[in-house]
HTML snippet that shows the backbone in 3Dmol.js (N, CA, C, O; Angstrom):
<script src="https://3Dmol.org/build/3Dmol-min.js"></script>
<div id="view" style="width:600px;height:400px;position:relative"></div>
<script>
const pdb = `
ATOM      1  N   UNK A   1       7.371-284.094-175.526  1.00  0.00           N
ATOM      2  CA  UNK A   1       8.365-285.161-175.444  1.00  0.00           C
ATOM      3  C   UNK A   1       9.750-284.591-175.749  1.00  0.00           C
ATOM      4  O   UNK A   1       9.965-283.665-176.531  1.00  0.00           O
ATOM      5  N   UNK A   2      10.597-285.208-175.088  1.00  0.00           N
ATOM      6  CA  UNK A   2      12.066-284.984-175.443  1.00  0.00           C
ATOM      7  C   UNK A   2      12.871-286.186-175.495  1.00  0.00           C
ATOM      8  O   UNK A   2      12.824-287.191-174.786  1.00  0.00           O
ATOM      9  N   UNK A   3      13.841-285.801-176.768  1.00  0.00           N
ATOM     10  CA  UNK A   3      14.783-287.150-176.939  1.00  0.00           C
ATOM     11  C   UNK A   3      15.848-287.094-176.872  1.00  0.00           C
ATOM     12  O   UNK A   3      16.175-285.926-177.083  1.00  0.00           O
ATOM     13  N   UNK A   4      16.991-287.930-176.621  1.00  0.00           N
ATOM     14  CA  UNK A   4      18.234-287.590-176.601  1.00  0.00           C
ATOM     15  C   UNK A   4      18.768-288.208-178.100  1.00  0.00           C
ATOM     16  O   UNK A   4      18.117-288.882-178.898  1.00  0.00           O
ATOM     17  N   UNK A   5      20.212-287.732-178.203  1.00  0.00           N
ATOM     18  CA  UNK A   5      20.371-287.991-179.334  1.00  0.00           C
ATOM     19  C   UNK A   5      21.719-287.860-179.575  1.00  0.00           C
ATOM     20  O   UNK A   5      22.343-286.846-179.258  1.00  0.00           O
ATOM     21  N   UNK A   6      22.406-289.192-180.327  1.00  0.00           N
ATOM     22  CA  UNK A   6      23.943-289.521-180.117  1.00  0.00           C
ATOM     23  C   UNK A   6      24.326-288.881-181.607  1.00  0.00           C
ATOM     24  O   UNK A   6      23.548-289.047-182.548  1.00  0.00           O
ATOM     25  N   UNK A   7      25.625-288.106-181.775  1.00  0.00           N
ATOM     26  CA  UNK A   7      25.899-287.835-182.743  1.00  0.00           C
ATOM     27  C   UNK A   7      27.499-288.554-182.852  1.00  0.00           C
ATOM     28  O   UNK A   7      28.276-288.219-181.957  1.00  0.00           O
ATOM     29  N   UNK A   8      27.967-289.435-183.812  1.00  0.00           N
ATOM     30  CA  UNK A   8      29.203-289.994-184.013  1.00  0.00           C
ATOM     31  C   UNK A   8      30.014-289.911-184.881  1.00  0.00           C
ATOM     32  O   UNK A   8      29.584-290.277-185.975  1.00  0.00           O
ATOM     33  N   UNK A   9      31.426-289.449-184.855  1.00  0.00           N
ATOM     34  CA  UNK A   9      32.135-289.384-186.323  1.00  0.00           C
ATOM     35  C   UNK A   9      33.226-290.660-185.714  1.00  0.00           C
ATOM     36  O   UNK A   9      33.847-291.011-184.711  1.00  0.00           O
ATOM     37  N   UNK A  10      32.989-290.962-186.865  1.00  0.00           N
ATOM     38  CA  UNK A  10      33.784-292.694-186.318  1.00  0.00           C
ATOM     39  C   UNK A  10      35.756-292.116-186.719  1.00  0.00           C
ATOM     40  O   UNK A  10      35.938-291.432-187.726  1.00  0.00           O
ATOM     41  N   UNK A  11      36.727-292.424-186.005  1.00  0.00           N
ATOM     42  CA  UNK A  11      38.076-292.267-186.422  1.00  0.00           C
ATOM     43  C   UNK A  11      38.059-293.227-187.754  1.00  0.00           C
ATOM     44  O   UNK A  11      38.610-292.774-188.757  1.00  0.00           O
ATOM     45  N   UNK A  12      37.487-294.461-187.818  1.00  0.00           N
ATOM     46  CA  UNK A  12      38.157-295.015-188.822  1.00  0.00           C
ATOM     47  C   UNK A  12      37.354-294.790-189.955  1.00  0.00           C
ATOM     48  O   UNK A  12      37.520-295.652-190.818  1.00  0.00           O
ATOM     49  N   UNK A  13      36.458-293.828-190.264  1.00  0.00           N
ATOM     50  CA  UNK A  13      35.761-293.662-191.656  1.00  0.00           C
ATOM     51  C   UNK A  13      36.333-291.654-191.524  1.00  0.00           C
ATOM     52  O   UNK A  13      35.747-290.754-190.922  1.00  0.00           O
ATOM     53  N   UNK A  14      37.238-291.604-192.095  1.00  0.00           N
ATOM     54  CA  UNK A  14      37.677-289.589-191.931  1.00  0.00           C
ATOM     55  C   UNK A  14      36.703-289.678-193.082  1.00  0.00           C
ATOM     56  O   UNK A  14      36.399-290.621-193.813  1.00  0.00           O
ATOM     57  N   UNK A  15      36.295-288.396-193.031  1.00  0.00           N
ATOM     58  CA  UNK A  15      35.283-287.967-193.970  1.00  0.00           C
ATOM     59  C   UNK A  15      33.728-287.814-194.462  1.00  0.00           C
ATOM     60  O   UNK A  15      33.028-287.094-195.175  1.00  0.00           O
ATOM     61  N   UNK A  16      33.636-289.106-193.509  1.00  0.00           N
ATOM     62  CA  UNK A  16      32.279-289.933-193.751  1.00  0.00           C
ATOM     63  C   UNK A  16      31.046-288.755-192.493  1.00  0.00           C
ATOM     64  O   UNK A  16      31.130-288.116-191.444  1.00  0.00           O
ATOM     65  N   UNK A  17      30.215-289.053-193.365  1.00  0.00           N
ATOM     66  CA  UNK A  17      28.992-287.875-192.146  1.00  0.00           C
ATOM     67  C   UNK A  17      28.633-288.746-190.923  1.00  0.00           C
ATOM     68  O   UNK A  17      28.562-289.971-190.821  1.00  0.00           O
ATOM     69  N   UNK A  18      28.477-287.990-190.232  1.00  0.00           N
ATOM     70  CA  UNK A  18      28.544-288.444-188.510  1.00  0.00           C
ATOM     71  C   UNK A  18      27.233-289.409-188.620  1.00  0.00           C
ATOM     72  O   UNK A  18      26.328-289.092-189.392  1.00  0.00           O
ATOM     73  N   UNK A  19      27.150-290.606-187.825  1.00  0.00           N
ATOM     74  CA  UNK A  19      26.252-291.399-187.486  1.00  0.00           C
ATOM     75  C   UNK A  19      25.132-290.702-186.317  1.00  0.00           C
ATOM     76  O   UNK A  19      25.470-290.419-185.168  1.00  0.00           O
ATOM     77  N   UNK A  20      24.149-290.559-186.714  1.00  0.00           N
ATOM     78  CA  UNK A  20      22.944-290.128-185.595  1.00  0.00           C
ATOM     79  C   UNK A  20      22.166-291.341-184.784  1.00  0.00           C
ATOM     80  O   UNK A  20      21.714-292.206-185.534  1.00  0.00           O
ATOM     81  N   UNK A  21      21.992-291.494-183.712  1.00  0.00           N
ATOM     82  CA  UNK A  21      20.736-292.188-183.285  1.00  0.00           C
ATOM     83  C   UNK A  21      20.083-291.909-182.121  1.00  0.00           C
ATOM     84  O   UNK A  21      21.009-291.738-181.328  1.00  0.00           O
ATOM     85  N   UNK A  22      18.916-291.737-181.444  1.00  0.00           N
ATOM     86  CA  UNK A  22      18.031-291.582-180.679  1.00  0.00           C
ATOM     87  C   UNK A  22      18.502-292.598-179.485  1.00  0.00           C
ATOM     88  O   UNK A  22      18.326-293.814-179.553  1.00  0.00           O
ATOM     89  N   UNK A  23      19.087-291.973-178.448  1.00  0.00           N
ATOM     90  CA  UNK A  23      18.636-293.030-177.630  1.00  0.00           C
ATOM     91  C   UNK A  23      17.265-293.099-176.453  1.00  0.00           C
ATOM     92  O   UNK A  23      17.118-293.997-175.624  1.00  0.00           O
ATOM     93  N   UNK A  24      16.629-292.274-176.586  1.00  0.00           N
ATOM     94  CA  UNK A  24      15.637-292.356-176.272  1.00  0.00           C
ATOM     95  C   UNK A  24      14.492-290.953-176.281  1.00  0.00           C
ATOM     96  O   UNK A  24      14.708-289.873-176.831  1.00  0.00           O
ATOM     97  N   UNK A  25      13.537-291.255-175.684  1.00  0.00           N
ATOM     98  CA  UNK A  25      12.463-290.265-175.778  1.00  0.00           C
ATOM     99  C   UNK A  25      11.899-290.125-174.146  1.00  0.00           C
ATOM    100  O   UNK A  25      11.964-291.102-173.400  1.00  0.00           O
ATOM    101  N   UNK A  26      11.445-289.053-173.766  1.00  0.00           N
ATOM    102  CA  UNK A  26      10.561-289.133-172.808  1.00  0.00           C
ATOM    103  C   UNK A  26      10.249-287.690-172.548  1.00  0.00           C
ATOM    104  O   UNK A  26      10.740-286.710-173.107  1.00  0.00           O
ATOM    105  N   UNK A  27       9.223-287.740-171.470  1.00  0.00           N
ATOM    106  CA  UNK A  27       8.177-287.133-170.797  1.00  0.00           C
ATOM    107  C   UNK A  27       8.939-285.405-170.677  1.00  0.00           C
ATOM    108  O   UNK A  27       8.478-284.463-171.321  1.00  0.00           O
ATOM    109  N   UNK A  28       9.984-285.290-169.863  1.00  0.00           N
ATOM    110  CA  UNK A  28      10.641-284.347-169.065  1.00  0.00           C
ATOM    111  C   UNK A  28      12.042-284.176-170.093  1.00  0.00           C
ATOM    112  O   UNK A  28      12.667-285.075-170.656  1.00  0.00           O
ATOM    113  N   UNK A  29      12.300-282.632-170.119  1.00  0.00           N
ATOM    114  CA  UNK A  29      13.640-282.776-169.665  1.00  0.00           C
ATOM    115  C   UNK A  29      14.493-283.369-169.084  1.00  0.00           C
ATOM    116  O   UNK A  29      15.405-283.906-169.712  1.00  0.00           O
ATOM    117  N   UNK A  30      14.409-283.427-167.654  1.00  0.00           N
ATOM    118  CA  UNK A  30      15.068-283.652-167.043  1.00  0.00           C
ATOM    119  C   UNK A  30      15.749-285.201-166.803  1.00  0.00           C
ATOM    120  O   UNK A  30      16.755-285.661-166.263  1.00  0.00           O
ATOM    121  N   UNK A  31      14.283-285.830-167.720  1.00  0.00           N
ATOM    122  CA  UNK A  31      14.413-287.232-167.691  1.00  0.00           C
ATOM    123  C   UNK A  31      15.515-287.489-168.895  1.00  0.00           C
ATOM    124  O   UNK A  31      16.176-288.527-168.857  1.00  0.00           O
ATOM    125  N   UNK A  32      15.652-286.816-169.650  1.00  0.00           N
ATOM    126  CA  UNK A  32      16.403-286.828-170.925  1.00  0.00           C
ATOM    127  C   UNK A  32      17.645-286.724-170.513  1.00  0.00           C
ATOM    128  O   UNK A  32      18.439-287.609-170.829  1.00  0.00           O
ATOM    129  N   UNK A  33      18.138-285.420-169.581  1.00  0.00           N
ATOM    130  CA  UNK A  33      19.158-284.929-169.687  1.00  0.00           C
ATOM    131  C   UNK A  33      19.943-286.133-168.569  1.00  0.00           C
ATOM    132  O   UNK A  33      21.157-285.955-168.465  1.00  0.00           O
ATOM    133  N   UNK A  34      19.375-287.292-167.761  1.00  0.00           N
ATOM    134  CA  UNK A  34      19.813-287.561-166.993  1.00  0.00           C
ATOM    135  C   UNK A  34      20.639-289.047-167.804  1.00  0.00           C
ATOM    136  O   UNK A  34      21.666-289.597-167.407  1.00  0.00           O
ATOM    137  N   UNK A  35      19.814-289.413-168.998  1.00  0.00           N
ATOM    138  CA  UNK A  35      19.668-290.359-169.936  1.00  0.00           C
ATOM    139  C   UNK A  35      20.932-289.873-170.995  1.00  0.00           C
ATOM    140  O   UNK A  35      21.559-290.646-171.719  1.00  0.00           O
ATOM    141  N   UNK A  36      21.174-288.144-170.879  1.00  0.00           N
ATOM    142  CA  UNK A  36      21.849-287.963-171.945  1.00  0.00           C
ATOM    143  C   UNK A  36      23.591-288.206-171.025  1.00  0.00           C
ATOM    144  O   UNK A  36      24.655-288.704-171.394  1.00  0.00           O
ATOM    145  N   UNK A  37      23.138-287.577-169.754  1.00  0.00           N
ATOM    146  CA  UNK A  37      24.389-287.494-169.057  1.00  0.00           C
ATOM    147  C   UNK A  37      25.003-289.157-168.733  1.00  0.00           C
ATOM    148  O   UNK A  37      26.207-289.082-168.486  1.00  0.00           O
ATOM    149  N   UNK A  38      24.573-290.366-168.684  1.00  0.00           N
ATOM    150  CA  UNK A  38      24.750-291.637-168.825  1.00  0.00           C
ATOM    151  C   UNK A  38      25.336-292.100-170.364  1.00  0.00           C
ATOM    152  O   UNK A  38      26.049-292.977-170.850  1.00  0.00           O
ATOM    153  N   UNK A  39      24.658-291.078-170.735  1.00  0.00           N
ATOM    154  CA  UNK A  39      25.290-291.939-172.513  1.00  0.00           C
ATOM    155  C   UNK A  39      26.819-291.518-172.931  1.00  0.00           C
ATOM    156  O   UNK A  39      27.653-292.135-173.594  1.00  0.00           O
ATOM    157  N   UNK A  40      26.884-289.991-172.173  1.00  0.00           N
ATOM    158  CA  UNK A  40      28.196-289.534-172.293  1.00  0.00           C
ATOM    159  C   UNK A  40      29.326-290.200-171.217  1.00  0.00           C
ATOM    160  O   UNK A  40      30.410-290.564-171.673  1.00  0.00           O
ATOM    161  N   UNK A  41      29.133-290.297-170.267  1.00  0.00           N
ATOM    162  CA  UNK A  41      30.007-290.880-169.010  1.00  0.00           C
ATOM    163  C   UNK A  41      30.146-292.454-169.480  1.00  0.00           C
ATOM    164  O   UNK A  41      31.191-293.084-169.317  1.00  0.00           O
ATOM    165  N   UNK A  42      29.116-292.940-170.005  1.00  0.00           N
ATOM    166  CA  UNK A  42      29.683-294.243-170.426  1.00  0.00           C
ATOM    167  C   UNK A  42      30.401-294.552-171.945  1.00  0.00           C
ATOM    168  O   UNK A  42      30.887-295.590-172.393  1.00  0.00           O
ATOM    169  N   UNK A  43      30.247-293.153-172.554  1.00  0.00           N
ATOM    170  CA  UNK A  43      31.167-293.483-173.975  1.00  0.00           C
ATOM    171  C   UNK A  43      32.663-293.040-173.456  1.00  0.00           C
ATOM    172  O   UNK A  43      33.589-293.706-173.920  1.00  0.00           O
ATOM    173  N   UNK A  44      32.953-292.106-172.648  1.00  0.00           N
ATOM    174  CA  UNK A  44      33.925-292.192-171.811  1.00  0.00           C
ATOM    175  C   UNK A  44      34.473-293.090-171.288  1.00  0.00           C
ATOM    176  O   UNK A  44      35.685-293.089-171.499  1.00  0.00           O
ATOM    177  N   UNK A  45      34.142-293.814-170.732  1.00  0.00           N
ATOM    178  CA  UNK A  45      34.207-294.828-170.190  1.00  0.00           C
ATOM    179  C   UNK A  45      34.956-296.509-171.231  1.00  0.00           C
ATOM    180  O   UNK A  45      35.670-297.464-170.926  1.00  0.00           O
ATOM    181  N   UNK A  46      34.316-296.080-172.360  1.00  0.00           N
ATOM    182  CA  UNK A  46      35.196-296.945-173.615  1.00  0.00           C
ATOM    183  C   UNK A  46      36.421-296.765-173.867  1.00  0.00           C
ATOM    184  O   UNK A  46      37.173-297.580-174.401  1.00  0.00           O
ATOM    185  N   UNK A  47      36.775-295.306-173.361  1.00  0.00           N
ATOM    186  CA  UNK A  47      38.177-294.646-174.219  1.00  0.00           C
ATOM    187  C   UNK A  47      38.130-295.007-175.989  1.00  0.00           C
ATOM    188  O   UNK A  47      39.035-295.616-176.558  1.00  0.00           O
ATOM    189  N   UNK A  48      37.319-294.669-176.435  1.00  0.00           N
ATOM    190  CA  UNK A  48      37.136-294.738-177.772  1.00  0.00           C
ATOM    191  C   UNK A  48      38.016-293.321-178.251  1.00  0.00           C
ATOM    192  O   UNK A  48      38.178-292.335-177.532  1.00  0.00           O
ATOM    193  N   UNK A  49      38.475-293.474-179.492  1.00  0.00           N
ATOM    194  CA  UNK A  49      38.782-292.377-180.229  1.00  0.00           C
ATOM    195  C   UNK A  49      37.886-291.686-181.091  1.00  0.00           C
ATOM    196  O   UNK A  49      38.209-290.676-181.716  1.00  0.00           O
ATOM    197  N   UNK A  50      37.108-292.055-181.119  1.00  0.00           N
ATOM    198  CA  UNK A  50      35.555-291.989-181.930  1.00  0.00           C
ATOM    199  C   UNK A  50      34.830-290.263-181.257  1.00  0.00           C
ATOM    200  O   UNK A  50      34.402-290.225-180.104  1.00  0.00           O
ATOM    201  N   UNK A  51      34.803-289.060-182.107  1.00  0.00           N
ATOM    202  CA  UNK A  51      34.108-288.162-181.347  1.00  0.00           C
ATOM    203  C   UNK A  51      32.488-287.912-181.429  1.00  0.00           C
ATOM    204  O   UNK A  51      31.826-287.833-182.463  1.00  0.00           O
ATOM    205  N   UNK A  52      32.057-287.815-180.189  1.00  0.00           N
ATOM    206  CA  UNK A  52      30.616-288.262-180.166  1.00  0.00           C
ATOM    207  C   UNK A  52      30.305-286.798-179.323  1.00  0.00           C
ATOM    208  O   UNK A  52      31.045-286.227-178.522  1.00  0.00           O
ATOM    209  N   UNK A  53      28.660-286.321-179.891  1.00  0.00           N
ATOM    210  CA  UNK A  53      28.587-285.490-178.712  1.00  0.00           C
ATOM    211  C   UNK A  53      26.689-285.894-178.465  1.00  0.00           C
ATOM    212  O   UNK A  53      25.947-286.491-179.245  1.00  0.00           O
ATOM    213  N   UNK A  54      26.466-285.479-177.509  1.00  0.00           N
ATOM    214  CA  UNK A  54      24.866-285.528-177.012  1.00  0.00           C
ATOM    215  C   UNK A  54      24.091-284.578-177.096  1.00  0.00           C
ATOM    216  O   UNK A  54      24.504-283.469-176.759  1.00  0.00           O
ATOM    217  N   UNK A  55      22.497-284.769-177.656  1.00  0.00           N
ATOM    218  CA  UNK A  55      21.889-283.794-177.126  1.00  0.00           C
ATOM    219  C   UNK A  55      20.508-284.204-176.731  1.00  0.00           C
ATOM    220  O   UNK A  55      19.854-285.221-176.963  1.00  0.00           O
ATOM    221  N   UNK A  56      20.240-283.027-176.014  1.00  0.00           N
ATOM    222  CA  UNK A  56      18.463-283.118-175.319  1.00  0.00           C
ATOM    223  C   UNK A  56      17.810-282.064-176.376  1.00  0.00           C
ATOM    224  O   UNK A  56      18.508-281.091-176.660  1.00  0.00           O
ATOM    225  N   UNK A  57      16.539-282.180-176.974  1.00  0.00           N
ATOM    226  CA  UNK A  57      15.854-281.692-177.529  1.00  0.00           C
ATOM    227  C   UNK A  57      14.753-281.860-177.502  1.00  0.00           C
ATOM    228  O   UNK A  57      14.300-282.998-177.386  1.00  0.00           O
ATOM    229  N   UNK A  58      13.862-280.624-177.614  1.00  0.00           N
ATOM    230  CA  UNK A  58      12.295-281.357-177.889  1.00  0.00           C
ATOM    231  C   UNK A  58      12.209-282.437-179.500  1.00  0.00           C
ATOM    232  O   UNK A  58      12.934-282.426-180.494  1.00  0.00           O
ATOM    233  N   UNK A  59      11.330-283.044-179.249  1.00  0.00           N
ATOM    234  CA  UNK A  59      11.352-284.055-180.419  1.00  0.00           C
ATOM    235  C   UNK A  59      10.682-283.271-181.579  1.00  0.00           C
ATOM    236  O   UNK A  59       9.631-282.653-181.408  1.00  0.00           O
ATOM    237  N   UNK A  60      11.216-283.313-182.549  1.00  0.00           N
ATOM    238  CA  UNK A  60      11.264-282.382-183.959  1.00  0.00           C
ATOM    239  C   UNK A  60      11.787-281.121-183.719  1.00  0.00           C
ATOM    240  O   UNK A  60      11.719-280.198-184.530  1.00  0.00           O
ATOM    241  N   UNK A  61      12.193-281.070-182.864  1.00  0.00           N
ATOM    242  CA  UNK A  61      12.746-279.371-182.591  1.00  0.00           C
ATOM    243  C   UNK A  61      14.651-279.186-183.486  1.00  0.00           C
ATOM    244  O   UNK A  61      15.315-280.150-183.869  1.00  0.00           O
ATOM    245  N   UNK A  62      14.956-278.132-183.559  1.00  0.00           N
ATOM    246  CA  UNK A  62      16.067-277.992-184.511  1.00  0.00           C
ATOM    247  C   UNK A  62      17.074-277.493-183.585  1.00  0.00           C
ATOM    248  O   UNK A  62      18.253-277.823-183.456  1.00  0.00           O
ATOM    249  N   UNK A  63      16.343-276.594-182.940  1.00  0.00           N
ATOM    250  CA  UNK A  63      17.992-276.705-181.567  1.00  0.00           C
ATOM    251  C   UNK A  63      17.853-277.416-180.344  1.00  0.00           C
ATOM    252  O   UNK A  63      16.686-277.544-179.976  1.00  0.00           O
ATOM    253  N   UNK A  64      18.625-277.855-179.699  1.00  0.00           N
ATOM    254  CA  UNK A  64      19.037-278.588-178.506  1.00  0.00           C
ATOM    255  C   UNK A  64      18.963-277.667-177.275  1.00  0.00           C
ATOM    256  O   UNK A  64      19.464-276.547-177.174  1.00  0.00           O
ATOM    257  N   UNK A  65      18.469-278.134-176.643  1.00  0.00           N
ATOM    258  CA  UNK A  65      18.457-277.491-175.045  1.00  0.00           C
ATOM    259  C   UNK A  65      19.482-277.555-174.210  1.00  0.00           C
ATOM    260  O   UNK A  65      19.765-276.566-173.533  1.00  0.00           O
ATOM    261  N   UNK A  66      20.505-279.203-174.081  1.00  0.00           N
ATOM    262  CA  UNK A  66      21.809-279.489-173.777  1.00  0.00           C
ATOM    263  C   UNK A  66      22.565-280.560-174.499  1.00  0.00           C
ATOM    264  O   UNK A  66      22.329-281.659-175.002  1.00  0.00           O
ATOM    265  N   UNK A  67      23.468-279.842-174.344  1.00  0.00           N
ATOM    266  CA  UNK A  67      24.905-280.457-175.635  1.00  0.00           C
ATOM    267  C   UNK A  67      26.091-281.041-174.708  1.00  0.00           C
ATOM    268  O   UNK A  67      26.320-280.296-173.756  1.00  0.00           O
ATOM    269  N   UNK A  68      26.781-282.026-174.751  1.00  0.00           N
ATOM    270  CA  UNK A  68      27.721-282.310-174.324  1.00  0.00           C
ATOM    271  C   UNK A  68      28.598-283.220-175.175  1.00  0.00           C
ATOM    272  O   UNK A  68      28.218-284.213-175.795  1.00  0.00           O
ATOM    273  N   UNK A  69      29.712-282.772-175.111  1.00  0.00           N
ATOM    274  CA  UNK A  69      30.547-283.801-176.418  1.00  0.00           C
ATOM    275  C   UNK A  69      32.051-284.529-175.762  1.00  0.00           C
ATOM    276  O   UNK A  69      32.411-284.102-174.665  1.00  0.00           O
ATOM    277  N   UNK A  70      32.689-285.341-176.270  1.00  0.00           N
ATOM    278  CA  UNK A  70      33.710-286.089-175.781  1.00  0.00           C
ATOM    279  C   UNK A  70      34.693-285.869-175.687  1.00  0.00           C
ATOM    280  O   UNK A  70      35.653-286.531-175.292  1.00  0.00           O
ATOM    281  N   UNK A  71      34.578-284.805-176.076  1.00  0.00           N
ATOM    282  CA  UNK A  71      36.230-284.281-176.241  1.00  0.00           C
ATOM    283  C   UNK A  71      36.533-283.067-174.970  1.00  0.00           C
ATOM    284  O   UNK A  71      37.650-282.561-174.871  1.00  0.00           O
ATOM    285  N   UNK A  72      35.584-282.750-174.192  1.00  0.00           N
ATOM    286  CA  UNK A  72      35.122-281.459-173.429  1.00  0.00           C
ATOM    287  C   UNK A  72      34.692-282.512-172.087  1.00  0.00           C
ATOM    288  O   UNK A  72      34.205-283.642-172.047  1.00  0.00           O
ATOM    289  N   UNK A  73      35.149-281.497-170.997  1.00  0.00           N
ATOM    290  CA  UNK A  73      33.989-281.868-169.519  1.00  0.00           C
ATOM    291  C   UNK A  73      33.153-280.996-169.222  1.00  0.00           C
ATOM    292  O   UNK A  73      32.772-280.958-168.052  1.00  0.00           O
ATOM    293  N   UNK A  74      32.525-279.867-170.368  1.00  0.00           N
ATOM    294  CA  UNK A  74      31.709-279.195-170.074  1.00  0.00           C
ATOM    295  C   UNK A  74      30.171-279.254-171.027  1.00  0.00           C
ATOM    296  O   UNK A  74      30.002-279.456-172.229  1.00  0.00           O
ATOM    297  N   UNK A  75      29.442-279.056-170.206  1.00  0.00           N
ATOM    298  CA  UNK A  75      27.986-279.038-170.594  1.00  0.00           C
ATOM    299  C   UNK A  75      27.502-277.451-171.085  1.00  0.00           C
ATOM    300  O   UNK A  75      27.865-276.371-170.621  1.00  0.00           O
ATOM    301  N   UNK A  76      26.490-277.760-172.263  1.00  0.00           N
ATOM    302  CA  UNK A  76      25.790-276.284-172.190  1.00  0.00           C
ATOM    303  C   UNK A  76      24.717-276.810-172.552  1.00  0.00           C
ATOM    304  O   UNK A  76      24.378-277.974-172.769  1.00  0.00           O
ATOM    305  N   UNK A  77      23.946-275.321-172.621  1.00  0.00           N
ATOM    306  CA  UNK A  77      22.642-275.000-172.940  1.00  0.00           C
ATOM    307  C   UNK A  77      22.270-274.050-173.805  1.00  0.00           C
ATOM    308  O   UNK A  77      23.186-273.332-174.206  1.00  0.00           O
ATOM    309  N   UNK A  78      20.983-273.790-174.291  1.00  0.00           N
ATOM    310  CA  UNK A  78      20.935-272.920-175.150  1.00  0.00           C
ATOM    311  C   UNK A  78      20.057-271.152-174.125  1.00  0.00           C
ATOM    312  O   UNK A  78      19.196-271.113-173.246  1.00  0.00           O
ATOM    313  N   UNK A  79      20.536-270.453-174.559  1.00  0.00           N
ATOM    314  CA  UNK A  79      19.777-269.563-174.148  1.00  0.00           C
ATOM    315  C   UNK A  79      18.749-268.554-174.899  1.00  0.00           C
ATOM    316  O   UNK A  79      19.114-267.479-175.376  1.00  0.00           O
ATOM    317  N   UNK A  80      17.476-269.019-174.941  1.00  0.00           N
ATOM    318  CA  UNK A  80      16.122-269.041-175.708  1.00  0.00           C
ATOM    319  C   UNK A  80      16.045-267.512-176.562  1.00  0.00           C
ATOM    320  O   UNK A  80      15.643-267.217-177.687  1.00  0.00           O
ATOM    321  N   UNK A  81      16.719-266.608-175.279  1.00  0.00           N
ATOM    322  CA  UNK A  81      16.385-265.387-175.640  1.00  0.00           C
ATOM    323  C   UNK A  81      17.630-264.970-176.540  1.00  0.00           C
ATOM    324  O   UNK A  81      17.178-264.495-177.582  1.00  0.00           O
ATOM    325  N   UNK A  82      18.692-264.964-176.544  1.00  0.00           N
ATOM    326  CA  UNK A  82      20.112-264.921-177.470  1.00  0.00           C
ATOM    327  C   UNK A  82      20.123-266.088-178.493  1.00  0.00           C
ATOM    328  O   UNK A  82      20.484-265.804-179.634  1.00  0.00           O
ATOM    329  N   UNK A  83      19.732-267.502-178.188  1.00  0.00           N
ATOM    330  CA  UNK A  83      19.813-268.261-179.270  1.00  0.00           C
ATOM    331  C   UNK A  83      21.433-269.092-179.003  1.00  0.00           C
ATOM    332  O   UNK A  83      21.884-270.194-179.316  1.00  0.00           O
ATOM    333  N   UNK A  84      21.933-267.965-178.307  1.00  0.00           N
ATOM    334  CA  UNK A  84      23.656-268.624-177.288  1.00  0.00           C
ATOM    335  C   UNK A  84      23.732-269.534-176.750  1.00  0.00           C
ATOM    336  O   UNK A  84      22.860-269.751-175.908  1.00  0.00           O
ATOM    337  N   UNK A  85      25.034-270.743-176.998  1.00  0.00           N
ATOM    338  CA  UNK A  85      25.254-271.500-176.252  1.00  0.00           C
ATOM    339  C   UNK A  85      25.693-270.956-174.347  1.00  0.00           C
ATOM    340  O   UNK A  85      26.753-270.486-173.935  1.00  0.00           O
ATOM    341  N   UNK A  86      24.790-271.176-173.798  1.00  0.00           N
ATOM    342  CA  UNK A  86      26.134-271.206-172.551  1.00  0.00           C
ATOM    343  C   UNK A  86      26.307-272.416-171.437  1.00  0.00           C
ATOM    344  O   UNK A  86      25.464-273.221-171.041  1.00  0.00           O
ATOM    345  N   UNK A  87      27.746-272.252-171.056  1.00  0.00           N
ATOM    346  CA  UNK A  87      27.826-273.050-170.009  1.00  0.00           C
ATOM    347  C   UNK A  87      27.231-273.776-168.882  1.00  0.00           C
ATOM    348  O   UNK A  87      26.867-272.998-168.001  1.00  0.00           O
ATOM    349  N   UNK A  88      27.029-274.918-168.640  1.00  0.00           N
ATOM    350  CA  UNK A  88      26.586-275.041-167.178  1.00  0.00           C
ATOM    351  C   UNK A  88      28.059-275.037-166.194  1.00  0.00           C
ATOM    352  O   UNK A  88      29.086-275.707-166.308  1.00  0.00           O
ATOM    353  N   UNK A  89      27.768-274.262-165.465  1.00  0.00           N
ATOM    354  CA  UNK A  89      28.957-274.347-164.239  1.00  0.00           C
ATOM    355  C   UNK A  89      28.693-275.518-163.334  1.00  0.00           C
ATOM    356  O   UNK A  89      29.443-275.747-162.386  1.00  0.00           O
TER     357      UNK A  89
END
`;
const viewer = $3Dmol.createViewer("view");
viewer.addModel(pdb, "pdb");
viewer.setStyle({}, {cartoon: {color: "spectrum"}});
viewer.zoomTo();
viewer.render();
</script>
């Protein structure tokens, strides 16, 4: 299983630890990442000042497979064998 997963630092609490929540779980990658790429385009879509970023992970797993955050139009990934973030082009 893989879940996605919202990470939030709110503008109006400075200081305060980022809000986490799951927005979902499923079967695939791919099903995740498509779930993760919707969660980001529509927090965009708020024009919030609020910085939020996404990730796909296996469920209990400690690193993320893909990351995308609000402040960026770029996506990455992890690369298994380095442990490196890199880009998706």
């Amino acid at each position: 299983m893989y879940e996605v997963v919202e990470h939030r630092e709110r503008r109006d609490r400075p200081g305060s630890a980022p809000e986490q929540r799951t927005l979902g779980r499923f079967d695939s990658a791919a099903e995740a990442l498509v779930q993760g790429r919707v969660a980001w385009k529509a927090f965009e879509a708020t024009g919030s000042d609020d910085y939020a970023w996404w990730v796909v992970k296996r469920e209990g797993a400690d690193l993320a497979e893909w990351i995308a955050d609000s402040r960026s139009s770029k996506e990455y990934v992890v690369d298994l064998t380095s442990g490196q973030l890199v880009e998706i082009p």
